[in-house]
BATITI-279766 format. One record per atom (N, C-alpha, C, CB): atom name; x negated, z negated, y; residue number from 1. Coordinates in nm, 3 decimals, decimal comma. Glycine has a CB too. Layout:
N
name CA; px X; pz Z; py Y; resi NUM
...
***
This chain:
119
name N; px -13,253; pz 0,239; py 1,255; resi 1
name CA; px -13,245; pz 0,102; py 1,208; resi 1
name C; px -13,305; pz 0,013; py 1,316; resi 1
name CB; px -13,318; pz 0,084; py 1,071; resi 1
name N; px -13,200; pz -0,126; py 1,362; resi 2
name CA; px -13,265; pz -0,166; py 1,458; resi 2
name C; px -13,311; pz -0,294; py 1,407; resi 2
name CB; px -13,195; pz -0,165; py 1,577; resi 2
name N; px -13,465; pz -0,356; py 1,409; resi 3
name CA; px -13,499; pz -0,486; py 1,419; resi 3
name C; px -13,530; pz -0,614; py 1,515; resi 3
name CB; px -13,568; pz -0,474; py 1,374; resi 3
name N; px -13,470; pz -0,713; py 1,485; resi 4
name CA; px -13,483; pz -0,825; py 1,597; resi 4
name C; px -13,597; pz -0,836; py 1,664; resi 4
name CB; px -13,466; pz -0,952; py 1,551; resi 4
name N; px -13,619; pz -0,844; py 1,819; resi 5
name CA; px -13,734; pz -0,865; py 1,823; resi 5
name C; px -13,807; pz -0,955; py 1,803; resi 5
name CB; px -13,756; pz -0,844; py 1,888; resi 5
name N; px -13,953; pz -0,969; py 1,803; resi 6
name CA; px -14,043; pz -1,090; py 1,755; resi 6
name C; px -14,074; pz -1,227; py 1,836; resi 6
name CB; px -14,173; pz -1,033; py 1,735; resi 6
name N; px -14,044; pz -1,305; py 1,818; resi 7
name CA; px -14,054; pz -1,404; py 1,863; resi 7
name C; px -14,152; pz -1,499; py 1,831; resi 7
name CB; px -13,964; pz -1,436; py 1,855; resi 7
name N; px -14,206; pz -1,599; py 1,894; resi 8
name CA; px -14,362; pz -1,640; py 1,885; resi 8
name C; px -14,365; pz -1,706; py 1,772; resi 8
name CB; px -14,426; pz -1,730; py 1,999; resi 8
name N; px -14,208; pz -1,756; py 1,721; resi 9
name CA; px -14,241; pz -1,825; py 1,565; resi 9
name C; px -14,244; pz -1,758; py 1,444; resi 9
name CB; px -14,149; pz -1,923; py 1,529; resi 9
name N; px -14,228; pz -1,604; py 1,496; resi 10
name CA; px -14,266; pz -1,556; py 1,356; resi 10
name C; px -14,415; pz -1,532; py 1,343; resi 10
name CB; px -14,192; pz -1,425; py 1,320; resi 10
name N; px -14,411; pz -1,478; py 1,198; resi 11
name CA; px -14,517; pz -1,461; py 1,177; resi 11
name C; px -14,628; pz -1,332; py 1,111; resi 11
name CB; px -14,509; pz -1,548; py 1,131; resi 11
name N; px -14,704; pz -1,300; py 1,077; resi 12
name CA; px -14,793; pz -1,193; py 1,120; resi 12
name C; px -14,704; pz -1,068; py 1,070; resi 12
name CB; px -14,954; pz -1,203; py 1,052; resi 12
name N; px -14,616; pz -1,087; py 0,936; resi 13
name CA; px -14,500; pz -1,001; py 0,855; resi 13
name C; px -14,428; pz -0,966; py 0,933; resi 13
name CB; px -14,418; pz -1,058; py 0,756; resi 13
name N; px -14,394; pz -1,020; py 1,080; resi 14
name CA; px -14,283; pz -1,077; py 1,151; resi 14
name C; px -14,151; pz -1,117; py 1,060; resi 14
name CB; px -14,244; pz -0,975; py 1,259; resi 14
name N; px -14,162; pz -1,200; py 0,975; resi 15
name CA; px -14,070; pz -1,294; py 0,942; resi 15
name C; px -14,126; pz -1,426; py 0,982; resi 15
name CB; px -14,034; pz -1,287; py 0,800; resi 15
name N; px -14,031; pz -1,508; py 1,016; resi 16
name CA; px -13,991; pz -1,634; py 1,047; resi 16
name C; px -14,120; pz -1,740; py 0,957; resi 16
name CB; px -13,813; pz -1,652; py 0,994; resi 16
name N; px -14,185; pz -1,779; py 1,064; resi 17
name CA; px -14,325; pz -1,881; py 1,014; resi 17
name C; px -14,269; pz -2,023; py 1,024; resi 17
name CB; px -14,482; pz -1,870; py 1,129; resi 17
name N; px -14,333; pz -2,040; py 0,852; resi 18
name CA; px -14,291; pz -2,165; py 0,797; resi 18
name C; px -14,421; pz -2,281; py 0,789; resi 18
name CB; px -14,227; pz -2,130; py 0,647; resi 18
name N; px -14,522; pz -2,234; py 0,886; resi 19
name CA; px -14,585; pz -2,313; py 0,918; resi 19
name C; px -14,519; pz -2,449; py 0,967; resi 19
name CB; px -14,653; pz -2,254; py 0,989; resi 19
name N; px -14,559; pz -2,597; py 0,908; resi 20
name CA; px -14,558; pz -2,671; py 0,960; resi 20
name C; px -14,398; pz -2,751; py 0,876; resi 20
name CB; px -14,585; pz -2,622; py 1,105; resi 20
name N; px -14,335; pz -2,625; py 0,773; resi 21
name CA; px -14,229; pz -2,692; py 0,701; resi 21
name C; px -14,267; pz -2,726; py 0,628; resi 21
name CB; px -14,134; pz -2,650; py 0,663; resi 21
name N; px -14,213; pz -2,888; py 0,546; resi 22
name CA; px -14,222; pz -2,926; py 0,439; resi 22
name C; px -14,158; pz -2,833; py 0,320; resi 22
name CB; px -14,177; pz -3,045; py 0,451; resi 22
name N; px -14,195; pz -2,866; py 0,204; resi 23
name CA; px -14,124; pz -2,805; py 0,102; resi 23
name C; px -13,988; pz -2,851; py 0,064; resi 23
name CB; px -14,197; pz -2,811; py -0,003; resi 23
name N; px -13,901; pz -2,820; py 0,049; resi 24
name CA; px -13,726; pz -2,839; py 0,101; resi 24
name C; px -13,733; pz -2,916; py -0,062; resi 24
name CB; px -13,582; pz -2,645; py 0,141; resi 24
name N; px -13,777; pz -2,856; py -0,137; resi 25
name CA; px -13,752; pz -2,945; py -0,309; resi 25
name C; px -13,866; pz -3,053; py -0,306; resi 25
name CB; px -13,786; pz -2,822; py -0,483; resi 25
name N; px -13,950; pz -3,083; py -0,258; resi 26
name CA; px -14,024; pz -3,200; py -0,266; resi 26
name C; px -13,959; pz -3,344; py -0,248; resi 26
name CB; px -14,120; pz -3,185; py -0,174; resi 26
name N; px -13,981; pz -3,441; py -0,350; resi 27
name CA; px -13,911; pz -3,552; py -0,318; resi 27
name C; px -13,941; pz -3,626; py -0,163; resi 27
name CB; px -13,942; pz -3,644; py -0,433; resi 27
name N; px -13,853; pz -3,641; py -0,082; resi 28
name CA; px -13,853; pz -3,701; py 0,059; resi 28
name C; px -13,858; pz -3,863; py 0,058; resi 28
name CB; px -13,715; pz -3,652; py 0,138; resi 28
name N; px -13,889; pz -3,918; py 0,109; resi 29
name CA; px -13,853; pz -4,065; py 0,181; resi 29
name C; px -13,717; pz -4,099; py 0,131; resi 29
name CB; px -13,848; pz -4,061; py 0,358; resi 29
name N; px -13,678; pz -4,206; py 0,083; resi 30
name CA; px -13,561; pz -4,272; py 0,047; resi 30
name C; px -13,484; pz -4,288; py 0,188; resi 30
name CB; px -13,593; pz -4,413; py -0,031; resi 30
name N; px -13,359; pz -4,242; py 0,150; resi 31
name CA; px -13,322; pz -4,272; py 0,326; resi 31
name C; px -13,166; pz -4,383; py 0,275; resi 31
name CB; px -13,261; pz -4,057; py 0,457; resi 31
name N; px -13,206; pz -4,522; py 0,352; resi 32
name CA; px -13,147; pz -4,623; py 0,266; resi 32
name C; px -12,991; pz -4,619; py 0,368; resi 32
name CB; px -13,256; pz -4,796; py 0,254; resi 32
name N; px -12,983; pz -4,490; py 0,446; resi 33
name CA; px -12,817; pz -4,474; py 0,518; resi 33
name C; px -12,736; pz -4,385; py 0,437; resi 33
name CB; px -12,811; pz -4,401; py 0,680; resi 33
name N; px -12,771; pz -4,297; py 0,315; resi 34
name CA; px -12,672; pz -4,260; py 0,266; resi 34
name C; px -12,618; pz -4,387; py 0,122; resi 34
name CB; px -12,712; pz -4,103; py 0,229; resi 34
name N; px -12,465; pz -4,297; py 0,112; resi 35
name CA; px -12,419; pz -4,400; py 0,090; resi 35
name C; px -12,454; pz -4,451; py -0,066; resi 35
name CB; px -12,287; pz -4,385; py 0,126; resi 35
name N; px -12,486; pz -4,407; py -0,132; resi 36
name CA; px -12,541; pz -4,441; py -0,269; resi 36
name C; px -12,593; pz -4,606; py -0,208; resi 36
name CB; px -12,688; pz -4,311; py -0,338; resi 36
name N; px -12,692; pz -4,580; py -0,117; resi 37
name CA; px -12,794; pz -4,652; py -0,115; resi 37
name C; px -12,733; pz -4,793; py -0,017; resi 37
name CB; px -12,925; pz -4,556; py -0,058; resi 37
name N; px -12,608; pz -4,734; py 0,064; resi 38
name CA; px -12,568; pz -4,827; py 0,096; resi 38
name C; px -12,435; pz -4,917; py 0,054; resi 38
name CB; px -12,578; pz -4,797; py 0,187; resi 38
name N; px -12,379; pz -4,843; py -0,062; resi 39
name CA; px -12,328; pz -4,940; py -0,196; resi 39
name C; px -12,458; pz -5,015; py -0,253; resi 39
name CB; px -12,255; pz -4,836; py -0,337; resi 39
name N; px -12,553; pz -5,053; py -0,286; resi 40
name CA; px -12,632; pz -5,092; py -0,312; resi 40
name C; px -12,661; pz -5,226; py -0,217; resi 40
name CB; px -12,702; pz -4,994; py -0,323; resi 40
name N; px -12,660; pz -5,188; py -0,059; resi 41
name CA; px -12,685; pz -5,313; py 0,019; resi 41
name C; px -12,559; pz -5,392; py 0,018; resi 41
name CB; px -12,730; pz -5,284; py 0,167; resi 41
name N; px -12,441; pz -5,311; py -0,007; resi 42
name CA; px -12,345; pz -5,368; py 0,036; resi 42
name C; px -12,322; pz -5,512; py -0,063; resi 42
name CB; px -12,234; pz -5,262; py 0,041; resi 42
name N; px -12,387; pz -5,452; py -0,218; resi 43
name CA; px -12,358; pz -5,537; py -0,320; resi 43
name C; px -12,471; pz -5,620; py -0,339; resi 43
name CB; px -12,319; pz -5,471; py -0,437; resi 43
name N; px -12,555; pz -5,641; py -0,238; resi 44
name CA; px -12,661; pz -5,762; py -0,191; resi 44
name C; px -12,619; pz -5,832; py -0,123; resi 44
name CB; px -12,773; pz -5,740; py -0,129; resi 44
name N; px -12,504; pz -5,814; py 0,010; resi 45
name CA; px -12,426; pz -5,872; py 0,061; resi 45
name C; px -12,444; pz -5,853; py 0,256; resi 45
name CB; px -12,443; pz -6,010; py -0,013; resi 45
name N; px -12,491; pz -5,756; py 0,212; resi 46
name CA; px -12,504; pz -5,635; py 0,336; resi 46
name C; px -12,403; pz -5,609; py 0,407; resi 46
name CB; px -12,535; pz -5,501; py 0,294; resi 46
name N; px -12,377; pz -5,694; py 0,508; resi 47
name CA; px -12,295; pz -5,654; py 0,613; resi 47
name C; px -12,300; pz -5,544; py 0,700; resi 47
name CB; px -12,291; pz -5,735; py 0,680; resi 47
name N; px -12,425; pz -5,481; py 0,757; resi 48
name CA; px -12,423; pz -5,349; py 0,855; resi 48
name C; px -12,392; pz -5,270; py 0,744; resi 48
name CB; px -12,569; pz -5,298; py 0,949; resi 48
name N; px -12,466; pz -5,267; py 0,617; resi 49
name CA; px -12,396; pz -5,124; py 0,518; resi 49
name C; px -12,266; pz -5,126; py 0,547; resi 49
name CB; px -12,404; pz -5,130; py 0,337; resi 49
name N; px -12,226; pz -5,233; py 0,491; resi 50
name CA; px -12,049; pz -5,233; py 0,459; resi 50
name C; px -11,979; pz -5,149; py 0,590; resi 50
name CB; px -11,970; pz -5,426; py 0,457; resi 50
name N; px -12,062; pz -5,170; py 0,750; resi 51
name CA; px -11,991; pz -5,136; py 0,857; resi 51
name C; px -12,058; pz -4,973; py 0,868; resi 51
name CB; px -12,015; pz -5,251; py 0,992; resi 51
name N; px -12,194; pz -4,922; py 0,814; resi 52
name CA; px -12,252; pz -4,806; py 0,825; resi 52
name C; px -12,152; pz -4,740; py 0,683; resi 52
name CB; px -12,439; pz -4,818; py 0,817; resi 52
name N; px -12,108; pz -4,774; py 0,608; resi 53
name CA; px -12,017; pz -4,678; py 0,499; resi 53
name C; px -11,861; pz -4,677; py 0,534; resi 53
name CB; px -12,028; pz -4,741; py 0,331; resi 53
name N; px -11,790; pz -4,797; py 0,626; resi 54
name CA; px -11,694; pz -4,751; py 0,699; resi 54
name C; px -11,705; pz -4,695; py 0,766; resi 54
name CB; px -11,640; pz -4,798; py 0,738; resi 54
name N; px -11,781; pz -4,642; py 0,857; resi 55
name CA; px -11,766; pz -4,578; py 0,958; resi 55
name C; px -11,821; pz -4,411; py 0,930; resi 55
name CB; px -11,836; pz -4,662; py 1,067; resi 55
name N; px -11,864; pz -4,429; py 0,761; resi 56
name CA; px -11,858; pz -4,279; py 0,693; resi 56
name C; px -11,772; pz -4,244; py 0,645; resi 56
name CB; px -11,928; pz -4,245; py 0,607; resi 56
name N; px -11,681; pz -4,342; py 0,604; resi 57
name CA; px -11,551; pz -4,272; py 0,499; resi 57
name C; px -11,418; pz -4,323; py 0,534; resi 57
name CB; px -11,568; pz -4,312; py 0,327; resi 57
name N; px -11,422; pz -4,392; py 0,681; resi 58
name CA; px -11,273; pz -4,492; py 0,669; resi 58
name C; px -11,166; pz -4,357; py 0,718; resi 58
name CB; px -11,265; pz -4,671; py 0,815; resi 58
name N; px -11,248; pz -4,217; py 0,820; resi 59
name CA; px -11,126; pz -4,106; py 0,823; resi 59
name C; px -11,083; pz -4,091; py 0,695; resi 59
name CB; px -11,165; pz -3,959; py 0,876; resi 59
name N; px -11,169; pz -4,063; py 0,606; resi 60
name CA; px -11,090; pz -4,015; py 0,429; resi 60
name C; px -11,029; pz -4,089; py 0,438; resi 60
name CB; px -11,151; pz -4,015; py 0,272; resi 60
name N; px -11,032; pz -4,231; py 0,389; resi 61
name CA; px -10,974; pz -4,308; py 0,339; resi 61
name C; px -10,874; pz -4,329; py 0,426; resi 61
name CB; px -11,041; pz -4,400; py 0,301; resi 61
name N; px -10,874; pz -4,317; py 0,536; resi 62
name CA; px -10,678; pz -4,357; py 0,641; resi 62
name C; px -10,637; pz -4,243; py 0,608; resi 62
name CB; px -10,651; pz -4,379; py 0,860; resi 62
name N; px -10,695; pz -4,120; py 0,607; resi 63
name CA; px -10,616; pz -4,013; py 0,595; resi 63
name C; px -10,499; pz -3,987; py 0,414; resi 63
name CB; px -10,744; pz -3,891; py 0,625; resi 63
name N; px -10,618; pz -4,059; py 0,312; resi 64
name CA; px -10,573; pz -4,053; py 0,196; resi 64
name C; px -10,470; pz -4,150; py 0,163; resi 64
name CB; px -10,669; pz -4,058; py 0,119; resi 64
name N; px -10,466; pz -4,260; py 0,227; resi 65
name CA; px -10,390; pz -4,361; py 0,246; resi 65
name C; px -10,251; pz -4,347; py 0,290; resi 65
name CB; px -10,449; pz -4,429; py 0,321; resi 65
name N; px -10,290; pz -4,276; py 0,426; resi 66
name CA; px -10,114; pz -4,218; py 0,509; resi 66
name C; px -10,103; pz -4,136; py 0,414; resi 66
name CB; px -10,091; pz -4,126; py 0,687; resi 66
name N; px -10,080; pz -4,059; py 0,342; resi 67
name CA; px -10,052; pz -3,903; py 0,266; resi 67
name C; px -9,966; pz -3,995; py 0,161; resi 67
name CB; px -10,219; pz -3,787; py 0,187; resi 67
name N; px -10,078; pz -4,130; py 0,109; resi 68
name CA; px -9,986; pz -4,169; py -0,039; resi 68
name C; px -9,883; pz -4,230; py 0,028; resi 68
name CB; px -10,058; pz -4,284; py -0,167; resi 68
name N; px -9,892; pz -4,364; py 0,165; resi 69
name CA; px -9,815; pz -4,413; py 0,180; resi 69
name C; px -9,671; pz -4,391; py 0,251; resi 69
name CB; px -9,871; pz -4,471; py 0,201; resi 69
name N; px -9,714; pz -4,281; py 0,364; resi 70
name CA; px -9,659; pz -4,258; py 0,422; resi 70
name C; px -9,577; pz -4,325; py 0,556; resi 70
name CB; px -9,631; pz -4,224; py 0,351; resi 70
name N; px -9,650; pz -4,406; py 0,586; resi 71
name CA; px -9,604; pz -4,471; py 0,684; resi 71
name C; px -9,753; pz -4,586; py 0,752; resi 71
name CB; px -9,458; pz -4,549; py 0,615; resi 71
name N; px -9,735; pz -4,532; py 0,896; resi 72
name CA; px -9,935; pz -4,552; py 0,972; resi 72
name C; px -9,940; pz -4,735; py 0,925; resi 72
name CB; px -9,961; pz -4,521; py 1,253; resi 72
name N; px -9,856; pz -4,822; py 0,939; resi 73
name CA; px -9,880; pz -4,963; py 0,905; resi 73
name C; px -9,898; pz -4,988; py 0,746; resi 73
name CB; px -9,757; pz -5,049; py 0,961; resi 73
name N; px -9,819; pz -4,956; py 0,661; resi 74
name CA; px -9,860; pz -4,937; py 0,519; resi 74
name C; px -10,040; pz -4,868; py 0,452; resi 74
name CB; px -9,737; pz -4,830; py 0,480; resi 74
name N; px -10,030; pz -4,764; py 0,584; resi 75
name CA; px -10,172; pz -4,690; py 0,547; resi 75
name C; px -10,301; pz -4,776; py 0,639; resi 75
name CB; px -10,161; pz -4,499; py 0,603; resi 75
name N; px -10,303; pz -4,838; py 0,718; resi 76
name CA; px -10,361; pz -4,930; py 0,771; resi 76
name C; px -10,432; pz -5,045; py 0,695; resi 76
name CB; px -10,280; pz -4,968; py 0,843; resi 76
name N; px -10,264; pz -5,111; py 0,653; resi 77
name CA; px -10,299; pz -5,244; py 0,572; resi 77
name C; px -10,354; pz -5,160; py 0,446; resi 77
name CB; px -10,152; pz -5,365; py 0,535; resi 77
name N; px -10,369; pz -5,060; py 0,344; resi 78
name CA; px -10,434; pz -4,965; py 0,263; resi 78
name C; px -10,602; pz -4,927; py 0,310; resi 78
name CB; px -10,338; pz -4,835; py 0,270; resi 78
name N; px -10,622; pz -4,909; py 0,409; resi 79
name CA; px -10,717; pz -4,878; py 0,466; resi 79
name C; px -10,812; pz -4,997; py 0,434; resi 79
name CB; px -10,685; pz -4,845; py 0,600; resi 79
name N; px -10,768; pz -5,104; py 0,540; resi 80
name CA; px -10,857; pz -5,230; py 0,526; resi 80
name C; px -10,870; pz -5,295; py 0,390; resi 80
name CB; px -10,807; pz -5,337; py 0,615; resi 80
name N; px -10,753; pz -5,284; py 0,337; resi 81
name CA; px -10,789; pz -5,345; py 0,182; resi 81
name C; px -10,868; pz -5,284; py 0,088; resi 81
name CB; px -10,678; pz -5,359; py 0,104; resi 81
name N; px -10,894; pz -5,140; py 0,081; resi 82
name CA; px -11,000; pz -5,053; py 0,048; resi 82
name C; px -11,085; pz -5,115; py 0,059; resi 82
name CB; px -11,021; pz -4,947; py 0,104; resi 82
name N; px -11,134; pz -5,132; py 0,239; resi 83
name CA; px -11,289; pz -5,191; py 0,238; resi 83
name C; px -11,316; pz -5,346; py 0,198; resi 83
name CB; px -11,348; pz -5,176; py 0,389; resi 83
name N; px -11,189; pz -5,436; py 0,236; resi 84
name CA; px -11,239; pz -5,542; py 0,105; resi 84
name C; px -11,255; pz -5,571; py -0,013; resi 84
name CB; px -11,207; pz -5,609; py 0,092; resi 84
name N; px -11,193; pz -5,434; py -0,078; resi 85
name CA; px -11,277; pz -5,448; py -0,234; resi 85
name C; px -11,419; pz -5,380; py -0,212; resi 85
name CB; px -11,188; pz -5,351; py -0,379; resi 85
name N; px -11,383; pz -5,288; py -0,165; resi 86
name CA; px -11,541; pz -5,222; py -0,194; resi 86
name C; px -11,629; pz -5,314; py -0,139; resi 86
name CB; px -11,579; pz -5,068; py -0,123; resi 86
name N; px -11,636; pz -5,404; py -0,046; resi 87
name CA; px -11,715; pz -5,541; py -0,027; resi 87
name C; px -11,770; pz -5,626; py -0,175; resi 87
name CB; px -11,602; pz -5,648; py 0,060; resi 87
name N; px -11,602; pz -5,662; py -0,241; resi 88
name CA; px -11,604; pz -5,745; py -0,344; resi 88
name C; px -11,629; pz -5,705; py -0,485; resi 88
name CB; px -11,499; pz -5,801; py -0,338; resi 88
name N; px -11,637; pz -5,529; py -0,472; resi 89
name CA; px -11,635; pz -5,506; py -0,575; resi 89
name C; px -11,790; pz -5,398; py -0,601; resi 89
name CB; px -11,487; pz -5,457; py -0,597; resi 89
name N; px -11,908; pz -5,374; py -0,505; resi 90
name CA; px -11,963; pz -5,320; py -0,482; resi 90
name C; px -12,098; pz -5,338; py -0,582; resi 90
name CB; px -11,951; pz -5,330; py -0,367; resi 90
name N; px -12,101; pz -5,480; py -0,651; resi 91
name CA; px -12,166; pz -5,477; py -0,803; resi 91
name C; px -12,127; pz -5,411; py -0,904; resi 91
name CB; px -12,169; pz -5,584; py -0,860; resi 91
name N; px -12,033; pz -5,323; py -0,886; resi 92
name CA; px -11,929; pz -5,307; py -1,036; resi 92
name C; px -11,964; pz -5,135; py -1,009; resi 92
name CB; px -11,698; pz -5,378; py -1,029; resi 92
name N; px -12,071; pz -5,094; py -0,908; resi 93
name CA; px -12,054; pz -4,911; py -0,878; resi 93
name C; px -12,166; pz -4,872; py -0,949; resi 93
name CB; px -12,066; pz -4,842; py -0,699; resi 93
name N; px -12,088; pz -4,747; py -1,025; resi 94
name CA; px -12,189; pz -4,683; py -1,115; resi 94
name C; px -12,226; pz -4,558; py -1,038; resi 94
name CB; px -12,133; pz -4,650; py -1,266; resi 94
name N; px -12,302; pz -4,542; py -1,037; resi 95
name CA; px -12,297; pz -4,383; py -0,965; resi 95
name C; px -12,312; pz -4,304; py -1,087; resi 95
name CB; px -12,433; pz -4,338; py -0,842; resi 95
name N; px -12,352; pz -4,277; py -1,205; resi 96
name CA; px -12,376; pz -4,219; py -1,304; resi 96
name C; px -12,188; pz -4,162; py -1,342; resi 96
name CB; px -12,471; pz -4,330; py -1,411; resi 96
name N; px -12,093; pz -4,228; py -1,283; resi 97
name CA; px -11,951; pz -4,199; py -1,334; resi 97
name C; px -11,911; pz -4,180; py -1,234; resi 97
name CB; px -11,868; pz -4,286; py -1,409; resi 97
name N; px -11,901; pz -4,162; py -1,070; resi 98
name CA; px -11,845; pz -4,111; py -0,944; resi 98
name C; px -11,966; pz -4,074; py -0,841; resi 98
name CB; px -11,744; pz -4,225; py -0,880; resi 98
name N; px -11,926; pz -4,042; py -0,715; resi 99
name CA; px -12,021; pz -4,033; py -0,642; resi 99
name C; px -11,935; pz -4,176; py -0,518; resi 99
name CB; px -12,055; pz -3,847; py -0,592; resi 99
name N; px -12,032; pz -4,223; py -0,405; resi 100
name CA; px -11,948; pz -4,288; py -0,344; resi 100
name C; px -11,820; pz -4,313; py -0,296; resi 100
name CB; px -11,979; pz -4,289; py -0,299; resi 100
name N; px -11,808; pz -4,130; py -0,232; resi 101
name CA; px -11,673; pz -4,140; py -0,173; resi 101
name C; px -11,590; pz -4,108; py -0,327; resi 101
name CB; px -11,643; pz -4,014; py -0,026; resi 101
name N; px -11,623; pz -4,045; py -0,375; resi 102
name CA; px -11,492; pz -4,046; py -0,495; resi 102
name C; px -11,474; pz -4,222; py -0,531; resi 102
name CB; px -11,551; pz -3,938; py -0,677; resi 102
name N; px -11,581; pz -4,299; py -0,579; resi 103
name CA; px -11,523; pz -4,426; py -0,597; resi 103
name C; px -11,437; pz -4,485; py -0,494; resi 103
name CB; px -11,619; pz -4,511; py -0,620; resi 103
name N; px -11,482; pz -4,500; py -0,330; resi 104
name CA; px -11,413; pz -4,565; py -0,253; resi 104
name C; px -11,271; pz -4,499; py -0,244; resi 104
name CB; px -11,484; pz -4,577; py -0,133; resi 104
name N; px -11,232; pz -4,339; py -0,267; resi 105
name CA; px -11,134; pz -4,307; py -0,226; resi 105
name C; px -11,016; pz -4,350; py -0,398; resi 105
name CB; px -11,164; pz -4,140; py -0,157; resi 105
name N; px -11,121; pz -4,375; py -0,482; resi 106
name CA; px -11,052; pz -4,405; py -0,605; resi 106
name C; px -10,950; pz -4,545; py -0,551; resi 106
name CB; px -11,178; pz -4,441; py -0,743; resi 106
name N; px -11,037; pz -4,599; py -0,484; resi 107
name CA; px -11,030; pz -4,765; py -0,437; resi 107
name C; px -10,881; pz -4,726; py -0,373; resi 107
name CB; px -11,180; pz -4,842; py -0,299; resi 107
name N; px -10,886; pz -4,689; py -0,282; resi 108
name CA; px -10,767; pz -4,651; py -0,136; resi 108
name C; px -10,651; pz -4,604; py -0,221; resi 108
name CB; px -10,822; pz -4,496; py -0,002; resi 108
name N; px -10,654; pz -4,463; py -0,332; resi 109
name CA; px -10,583; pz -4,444; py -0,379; resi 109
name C; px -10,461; pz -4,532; py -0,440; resi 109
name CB; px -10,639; pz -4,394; py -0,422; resi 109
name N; px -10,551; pz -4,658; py -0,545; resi 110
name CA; px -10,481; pz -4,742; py -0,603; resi 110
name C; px -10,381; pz -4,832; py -0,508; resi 110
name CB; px -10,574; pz -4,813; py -0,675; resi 110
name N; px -10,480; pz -4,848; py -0,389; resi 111
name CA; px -10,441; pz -4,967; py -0,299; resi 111
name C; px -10,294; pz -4,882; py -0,223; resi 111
name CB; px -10,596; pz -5,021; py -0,167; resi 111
name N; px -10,336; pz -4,761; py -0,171; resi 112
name CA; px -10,235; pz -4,724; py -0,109; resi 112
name C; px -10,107; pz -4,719; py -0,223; resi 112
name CB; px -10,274; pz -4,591; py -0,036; resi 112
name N; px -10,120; pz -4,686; py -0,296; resi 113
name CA; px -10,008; pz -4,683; py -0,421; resi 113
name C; px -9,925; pz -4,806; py -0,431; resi 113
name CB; px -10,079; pz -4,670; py -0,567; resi 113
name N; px -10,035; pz -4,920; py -0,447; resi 114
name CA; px -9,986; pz -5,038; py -0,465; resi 114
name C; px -9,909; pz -5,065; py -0,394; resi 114
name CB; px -10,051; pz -5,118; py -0,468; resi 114
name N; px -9,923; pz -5,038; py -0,223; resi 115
name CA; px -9,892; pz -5,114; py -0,113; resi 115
name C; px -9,748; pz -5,061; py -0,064; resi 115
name CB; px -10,008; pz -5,104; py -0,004; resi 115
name N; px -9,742; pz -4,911; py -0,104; resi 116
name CA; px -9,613; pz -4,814; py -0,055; resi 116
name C; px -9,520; pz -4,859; py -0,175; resi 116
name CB; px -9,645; pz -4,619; py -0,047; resi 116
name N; px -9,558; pz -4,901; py -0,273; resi 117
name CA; px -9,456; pz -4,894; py -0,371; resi 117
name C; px -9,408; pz -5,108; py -0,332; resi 117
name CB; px -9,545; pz -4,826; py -0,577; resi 117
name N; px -9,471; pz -5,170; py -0,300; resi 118
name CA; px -9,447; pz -5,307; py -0,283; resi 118
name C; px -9,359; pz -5,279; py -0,121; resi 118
name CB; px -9,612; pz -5,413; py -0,289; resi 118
name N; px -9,352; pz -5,209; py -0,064; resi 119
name CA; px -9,308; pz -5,186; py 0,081; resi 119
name C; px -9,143; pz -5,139; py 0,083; resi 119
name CB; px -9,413; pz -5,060; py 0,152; resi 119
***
């Protein structure tokens, strides 16, 4: 049976020393870049959120967009209209009934629908 050799971060067991880790279930620092938190700024009227949560979800959302619409200018104008509701509509997010991206991609869905079927 062969074992890895020891390396200076393990420890006296030679397993892997967790000196110096926090506890992984301890509540952490609010970190106000995920997106929960930045639906929240957005619906204060938070402009960098609005541009820090596009630039987390606008691949989903073009990608979910071309699929419904099927055509890159239809899924475009789908794309951007997504993020102006979720601008306008970013008081109205429950998180208790979606998580972010399911709401925003709820958003795209409708829009792309709307937009391929008006096209």
């Amino acid at each position: 049976m062969s074992t890895a050799p020891r390396t200076s971060d393990d420890g006296p067991d030679g397993q892997p020393s967790t000196a110096g880790i926090d506890d992984p279930l301890a509540p952490g620092p609010v970190d106000h870049h995920l997106p929960e938190h930045l639906i929240d700024r957005i619906a204060a009227g938070d402009e960098t959120a609005l541009t820090a949560l596009y630039d987390a979800f606008v691949g989903r959302v073009h990608a979910l967009t071309t699929l419904i619409a099927g055509d890159a200018d239809v899924a475009a104008t789908a794309t951007r209209e997504t993020f102006v509701s979720v601008w306008r509509l970013a008081h109205t997010y429950d998180a208790s009934s979606a998580s972010p991206l399911a709401w925003v991609l709820g958003m795209a869905r409708a829009t792309g629908r709307g937009l391929s079927t008006a096209a």
